[in-house]
C-alpha positions in Angstrom: -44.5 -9.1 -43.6 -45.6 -5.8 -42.3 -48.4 -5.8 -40.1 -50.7 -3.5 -42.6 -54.3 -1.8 -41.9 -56.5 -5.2 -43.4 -54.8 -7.5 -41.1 -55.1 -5.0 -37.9 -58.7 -4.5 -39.6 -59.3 -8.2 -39.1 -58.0 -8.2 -36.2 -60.1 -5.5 -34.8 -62.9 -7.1 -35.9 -62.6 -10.5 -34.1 -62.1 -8.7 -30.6 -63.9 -4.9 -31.2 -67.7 -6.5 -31.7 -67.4 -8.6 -28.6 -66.0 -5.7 -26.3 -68.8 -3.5 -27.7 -71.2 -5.7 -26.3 -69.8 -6.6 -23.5 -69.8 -2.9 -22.2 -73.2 -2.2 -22.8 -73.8 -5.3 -21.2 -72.2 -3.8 -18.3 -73.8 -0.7 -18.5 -77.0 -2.1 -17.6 -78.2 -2.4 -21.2 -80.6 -5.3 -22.2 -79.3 -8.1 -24.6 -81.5 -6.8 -27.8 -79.2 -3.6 -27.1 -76.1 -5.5 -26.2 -76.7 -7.3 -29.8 -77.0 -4.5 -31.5 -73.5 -3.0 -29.9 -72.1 -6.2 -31.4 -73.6 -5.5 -35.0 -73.0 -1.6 -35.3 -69.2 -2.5 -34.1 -69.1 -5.1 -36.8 -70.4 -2.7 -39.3 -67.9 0.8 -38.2 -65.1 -1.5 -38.2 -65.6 -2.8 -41.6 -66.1 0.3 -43.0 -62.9 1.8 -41.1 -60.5 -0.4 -42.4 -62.4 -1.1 -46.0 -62.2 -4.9 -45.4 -65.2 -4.8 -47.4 -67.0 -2.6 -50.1 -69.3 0.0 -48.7 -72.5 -1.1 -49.4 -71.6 -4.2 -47.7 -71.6 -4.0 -44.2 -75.1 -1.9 -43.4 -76.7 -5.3 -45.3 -74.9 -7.7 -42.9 -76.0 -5.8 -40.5 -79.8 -6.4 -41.8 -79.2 -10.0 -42.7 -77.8 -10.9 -39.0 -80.4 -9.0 -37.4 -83.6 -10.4 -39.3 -81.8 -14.1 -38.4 -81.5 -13.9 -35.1 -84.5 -12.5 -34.2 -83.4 -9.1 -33.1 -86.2 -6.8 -35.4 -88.9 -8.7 -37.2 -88.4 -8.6 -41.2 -91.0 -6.2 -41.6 -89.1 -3.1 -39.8 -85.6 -4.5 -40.7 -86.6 -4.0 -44.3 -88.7 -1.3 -44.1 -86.1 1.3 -46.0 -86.5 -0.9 -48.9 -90.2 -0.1 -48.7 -89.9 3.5 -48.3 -90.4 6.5 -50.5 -86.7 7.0 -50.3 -85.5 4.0 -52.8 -87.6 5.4 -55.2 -86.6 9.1 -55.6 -83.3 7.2 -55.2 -83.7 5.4 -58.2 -85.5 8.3 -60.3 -82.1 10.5 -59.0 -79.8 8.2 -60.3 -81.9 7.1 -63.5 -81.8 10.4 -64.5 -78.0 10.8 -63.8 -77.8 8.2 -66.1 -80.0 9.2 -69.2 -77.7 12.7 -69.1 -74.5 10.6 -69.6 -75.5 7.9 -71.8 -77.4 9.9 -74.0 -74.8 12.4 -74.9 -76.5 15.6 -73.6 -73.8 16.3 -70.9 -71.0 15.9 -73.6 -73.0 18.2 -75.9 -73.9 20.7 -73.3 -70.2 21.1 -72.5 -69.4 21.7 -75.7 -72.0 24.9 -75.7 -70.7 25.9 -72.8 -67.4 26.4 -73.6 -68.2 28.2 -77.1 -70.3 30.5 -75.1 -68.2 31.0 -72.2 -66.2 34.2 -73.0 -62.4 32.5 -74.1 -61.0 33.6 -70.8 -59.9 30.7 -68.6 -60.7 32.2 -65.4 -64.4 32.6 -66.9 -64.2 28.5 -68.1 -63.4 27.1 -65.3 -66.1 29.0 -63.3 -68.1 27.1 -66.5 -67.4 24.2 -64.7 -68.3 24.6 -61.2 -71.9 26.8 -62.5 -72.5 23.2 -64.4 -71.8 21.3 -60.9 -74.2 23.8 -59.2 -76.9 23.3 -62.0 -76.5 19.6 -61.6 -76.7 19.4 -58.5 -80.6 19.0 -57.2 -81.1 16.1 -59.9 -77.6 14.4 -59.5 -77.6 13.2 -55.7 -74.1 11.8 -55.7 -70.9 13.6 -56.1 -69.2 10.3 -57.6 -72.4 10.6 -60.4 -71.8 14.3 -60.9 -67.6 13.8 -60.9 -68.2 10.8 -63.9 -70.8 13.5 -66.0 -67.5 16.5 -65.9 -64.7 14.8 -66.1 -65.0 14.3 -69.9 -65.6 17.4 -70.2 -62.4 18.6 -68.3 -60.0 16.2 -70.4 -61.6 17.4 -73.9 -61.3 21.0 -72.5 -57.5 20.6 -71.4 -56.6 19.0 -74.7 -58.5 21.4 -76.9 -55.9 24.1 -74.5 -53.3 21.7 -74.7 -52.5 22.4 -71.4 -49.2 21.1 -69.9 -49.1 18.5 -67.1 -48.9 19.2 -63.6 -49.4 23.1 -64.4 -50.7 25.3 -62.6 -53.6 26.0 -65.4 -54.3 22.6 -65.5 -54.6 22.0 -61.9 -57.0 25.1 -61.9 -59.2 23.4 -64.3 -59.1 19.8 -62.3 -60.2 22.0 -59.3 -63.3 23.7 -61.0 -64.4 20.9 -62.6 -64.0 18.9 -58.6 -65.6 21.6 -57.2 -68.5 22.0 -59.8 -68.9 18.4 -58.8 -68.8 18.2 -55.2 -68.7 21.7 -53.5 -73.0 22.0 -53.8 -74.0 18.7 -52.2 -75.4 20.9 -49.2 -77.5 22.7 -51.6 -80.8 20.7 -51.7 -82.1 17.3 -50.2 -81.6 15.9 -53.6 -78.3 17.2 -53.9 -76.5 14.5 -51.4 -78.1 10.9 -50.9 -77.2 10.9 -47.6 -79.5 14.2 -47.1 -82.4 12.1 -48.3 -82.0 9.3 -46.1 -81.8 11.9 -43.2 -84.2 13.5 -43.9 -86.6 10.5 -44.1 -86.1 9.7 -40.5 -87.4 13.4 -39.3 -90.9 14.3 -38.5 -93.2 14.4 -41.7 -94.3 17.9 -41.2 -90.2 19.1 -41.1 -89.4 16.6 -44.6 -92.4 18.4 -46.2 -91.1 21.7 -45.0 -87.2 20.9 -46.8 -88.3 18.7 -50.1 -88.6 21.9 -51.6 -87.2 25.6 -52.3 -86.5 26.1 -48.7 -83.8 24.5 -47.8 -82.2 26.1 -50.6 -82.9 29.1 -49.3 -81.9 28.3 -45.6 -78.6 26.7 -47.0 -77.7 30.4 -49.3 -75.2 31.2 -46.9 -73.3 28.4 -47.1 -73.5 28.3 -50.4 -72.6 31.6 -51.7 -69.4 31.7 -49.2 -68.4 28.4 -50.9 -69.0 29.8 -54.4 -66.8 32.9 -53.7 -64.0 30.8 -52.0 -63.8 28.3 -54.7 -63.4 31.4 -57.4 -60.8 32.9 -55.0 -58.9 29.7 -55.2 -59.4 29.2 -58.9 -58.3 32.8 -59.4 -55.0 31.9 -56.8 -54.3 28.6 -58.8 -53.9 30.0 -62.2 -51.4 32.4 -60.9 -50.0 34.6 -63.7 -49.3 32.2 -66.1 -50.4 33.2 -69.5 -53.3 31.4 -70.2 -53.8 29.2 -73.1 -57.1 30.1 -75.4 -59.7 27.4 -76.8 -59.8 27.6 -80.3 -63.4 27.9 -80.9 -63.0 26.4 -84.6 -62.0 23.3 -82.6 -65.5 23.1 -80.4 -67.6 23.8 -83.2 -66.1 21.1 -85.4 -66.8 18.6 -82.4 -70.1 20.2 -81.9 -70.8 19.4 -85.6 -69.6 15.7 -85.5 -72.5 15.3 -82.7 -75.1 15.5 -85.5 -78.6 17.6 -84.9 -79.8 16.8 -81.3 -81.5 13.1 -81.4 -84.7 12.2 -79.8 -83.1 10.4 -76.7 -81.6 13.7 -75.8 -85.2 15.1 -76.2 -86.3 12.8 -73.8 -84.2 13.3 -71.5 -84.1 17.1 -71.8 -88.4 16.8 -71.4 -87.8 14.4 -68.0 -85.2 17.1 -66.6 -87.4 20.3 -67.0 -90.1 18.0 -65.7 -88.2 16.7 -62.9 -86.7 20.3 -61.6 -89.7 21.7 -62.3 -91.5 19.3 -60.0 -89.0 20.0 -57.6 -88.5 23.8 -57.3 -92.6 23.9 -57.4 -93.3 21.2 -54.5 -93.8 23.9 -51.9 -96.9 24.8 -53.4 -98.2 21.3 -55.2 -96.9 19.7 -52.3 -96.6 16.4 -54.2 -93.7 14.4 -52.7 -90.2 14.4 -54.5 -90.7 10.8 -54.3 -93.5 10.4 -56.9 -91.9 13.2 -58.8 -88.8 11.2 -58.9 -91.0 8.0 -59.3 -92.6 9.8 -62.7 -89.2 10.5 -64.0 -88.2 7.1 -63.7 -91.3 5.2 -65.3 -91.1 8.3 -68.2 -87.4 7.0 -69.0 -88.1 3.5 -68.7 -91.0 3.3 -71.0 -89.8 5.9 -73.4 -86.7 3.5 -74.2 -84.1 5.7 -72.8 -83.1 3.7 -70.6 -83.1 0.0 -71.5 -83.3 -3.4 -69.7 -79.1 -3.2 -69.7 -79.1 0.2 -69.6 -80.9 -0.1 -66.5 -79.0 -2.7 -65.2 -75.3 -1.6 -65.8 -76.2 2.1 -65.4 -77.4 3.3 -61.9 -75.4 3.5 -58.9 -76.6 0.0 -57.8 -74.2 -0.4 -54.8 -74.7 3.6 -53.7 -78.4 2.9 -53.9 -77.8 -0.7 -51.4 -75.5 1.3 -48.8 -78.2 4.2 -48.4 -81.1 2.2 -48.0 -79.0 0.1 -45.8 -77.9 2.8 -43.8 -81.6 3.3 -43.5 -82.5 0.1 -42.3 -79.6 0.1 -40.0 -80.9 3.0 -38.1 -85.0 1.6 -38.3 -83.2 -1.4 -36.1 -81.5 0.8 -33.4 -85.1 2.6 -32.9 -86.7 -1.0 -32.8 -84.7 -2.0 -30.2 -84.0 1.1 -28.0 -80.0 1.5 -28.8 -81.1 5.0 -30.2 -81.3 5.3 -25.9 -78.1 4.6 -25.8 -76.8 7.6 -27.9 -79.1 9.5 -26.3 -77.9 9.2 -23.1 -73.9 9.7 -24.1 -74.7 13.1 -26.2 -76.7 14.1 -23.3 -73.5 13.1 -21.0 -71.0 14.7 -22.5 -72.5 17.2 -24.8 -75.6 18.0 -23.1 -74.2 21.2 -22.2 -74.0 22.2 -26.1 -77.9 21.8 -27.1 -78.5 25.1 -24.6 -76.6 27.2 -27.4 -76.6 27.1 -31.4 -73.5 28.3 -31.4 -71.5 25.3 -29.2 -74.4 23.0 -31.1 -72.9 23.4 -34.7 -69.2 23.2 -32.9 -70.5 20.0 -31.3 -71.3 18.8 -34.9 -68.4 20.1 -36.5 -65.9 17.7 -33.7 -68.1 14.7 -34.0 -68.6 14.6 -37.9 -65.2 15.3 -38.6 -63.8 12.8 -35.9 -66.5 10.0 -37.6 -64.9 10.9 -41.1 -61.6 10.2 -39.9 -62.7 6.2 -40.3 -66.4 6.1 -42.5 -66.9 7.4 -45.8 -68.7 10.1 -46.5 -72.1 9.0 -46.7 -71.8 6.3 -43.8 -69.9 9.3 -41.3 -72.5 11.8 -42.3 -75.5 9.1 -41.0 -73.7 8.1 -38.1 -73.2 12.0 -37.0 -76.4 13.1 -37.6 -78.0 10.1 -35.9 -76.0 10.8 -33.0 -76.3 14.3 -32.7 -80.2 14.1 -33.6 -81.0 13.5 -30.0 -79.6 17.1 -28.4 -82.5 18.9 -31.2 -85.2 17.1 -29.8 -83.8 17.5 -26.2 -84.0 21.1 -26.7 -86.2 21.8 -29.4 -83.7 22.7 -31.7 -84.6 22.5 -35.1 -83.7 19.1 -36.1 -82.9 20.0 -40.1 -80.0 22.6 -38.9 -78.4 19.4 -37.2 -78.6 17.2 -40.6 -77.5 20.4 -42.5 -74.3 21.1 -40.3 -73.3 17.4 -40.6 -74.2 17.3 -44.4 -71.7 20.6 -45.0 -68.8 19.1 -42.2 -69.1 15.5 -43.7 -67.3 17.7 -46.8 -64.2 18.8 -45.2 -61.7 15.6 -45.8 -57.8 16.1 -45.2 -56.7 12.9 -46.8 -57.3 11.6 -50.4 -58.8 8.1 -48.3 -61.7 10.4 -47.1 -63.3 11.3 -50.3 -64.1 8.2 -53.2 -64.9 11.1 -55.8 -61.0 12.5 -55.5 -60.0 9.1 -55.6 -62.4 8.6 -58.9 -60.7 11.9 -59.9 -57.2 10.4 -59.9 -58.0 7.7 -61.2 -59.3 9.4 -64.6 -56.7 12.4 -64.8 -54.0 10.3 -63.4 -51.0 12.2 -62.6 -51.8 15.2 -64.8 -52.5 17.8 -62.0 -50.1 18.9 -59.0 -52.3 16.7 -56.3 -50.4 19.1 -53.5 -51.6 22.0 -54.7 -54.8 20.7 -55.7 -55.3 19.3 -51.9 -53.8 22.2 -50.1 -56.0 24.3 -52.0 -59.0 21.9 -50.8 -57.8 23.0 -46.7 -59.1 26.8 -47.7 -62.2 25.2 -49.0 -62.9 23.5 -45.5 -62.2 26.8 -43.5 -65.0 28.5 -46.2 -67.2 26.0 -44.9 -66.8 26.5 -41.2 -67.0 30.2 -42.0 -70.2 29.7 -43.9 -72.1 27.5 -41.1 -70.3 30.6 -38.3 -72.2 33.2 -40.5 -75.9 31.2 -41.2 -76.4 31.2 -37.7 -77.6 34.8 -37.5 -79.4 34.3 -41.2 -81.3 31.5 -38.9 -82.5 33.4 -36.7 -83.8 36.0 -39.1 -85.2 33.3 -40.6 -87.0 31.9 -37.7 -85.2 28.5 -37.3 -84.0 29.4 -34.1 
């Protein structure tokens, strides 16, 4: 029997925990610190080898820590008492009222009739949807599940053949309307908002809003232009199949009038975005915004007690406020020391320029996103690299940006659960080379994007 990546995952795991300790133990380190080593090794290596789902390891990590003394219950826990789980839940609720309520099916089907019957113009349908949906869907798996339905009704409608290149155009914009925005707003990726809660209050209050939209435009735009470039690349000069528009009206039709759930729905959206794109001058925490849009939904029946239940992103919601918890132990007992001192080792030099500082960030989330997912290697960057900002006064949120936009660049389907989620529901429809060379030009936008930002930033005033 092969010796395959569980069993050397296992086997990892019985000897990596207990060398981690043992060389901090070396190191002069105390045994709260020395413990923690053990933990955090436990914790990488199950994630690295998925011996276990994701959500799983950040709570045996709490569980082990809470029993054996190492942080008392009360800080060990505190992310589950933190603002964060409930603009988490509100996110996700909200997420969910969109899809179960039929709004994203209907909206789809508007778009497309409005959309001029150009595929080129279609497909950039797709990825203005993902960047609409973005700062009230914080997950790219939530935002892949609301546009994929809308990708297989549109390639059917075209009748588009398998493995073409128009169809593997569409699978990229509709991937791309999903995923290539999560830099765009706090809300936009979960990870963000569980960064961002562990900066200074005034900086969170200064990036709830507007501004870190602005401060992220850069990015953004150069993303937007390189996914059209690709799109434009993929469809080649094939002849394009046209959408019947008969066709879209006739399934527009069978949707009936609009019902009062979508109503709802549509009311705790505009309220929600509203709420968000305002907070820099209300000032009223995304939190309770998100905390209003989840009791509106609840007691307006939209979502249900099953609904509730079988809907939201339970386990995604665990792993971030375990992540959370994770990192309110390492400050309890000092390890965040530890880190400190190894950044300041061997990438000290770095902090001194902005320039070397988002390079620093681009090796060390990358090389982390070789073994976590997404989420989990976009935490354990940030939290590592956090300590060079506050050695040089750097601003801390250019730090958690750089390692939100570099946990996106992925080489190998293993990286990225939403392109696995993708497969999974278009199967083998698309050409998946093309689709993931194409995806290599996409991480060289983003490089370029962060390169460029740097002298926005300092126009800005963030440097």
């Amino acid at each position: 029997m092969p010796f395959g990546k569980r069993a050397l995952g296992v086997a990892f795991l019985l000897v990596g925990p207990a060398v981690a300790g043992l060389l901090i133990r070396s190191a002069g380190y105390d045994t709260a610190i020395s413990l923690f080593a053990v933990i955090l090794a436990n914790t990488v290596i199950l994630w690295g080898f998925n011996l276990v789902d994701d959500f799983i390891p950040p709570l045996i990590a709490v569980v082990i820590s809470v029993f054996i003394g190492l942080a008392p219950a009360s800080q060990a826990l505190g992310g589950f008492a933190s603002p964060t789980l409930l603009t988490l839940l509100g996110v996700f609720a909200l997420a969910a009222g969109i899809s179960l309520s039929g709004l994203a099916e209907r909206y789809g089907l508007i778009m497309l009739l409005k959309l001029p019957n150009n595929p080129f113009m279609q497909q950039m349908g797709f990825v203005i949807t993902g960047l609409f949906m973005s700062p009230f869907v914080s997950s790219s798996n939530s935002r892949t599940a609301l546009i994929l339905p809308l990708c297989k009704t549109t390639s059917q409608i075209l009748n588009l053949p398998d493995r073409g290149p128009a169809m593997t155009s569409l699978v990229a914009a509709a991937f791309g309307g999903a995923s290539l925005f999560s830099p765009m707003l706090a809300t936009s990726k979960s990870a963000s908002i569980i960064g961002l809660s562990l900066l200074p209050r005034q900086v969170q209050n200064a990036y709830l809003g507007l501004f870190w939209l602005k401060a992220a435009a850069v990015v953004l735009i150069t993303l937007f232009i390189a996914q059209a470039l690709i799109l434009l690349r993929l469809q080649g000069d094939q002849r394009p199949a046209r959408i019947d528009k008969s066709v879209l009206l006739t399934k527009l039709d069978a949707l009936g009038p609009v019902s009062n759930e979508q109503k709802l729905v549509m009311i705790a959206l505009g309220g929600y975005s509203a709420g968000l794109l305002t907070q820099s001058l209300h000032h009223i925490d995304v939190a309770w915004i998100s905390g209003v849009t989840l009791a509106f939904l609840l007691t307006t029946g939209v979502l249900t007690k099953k609904r509730f239940r079988d809907s939201l992103e339970w386990p995604l919601i665990f792993f971030l406020i375990g992540n959370s918890c994770l990192v309110d132990i390492m400050n309890y007992v000092g390890f965040s020391a530890v880190l400190t001192d190894f950044v300041n080792t061997y990438l000290g030099f770095t902090a001194a320029n902005i320039w070397l500082f988002v390079g620093a960030c681009l090796v060390v989330t990358v090389a982390v996103r070789v073994l976590l997912p997404l989420n989990a290697g976009m935490l354990v960057a940030f939290v590592v690299l956090l300590p060079l900002t506050t050695a040089e006064g750097l601003n801390p949120w250019i730090c958690l940006f750089a390692c939100g936009v570099f946990s996106d660049i992925w080489f190998m389907p293993y990286q990225n659960s939403a392109y696995i989620q993708l497969q999974s529901a278009m199967g083998d429809t698309f050409n998946s080379t093309t689709f993931l060379r194409s995806k290599q030009w996409l991480n060289l936008a983003a490089i370029v994007g962060m390169a460029m930002s740097i002298p926005y930033w300092f126009h800005l005033g963030l440097i």
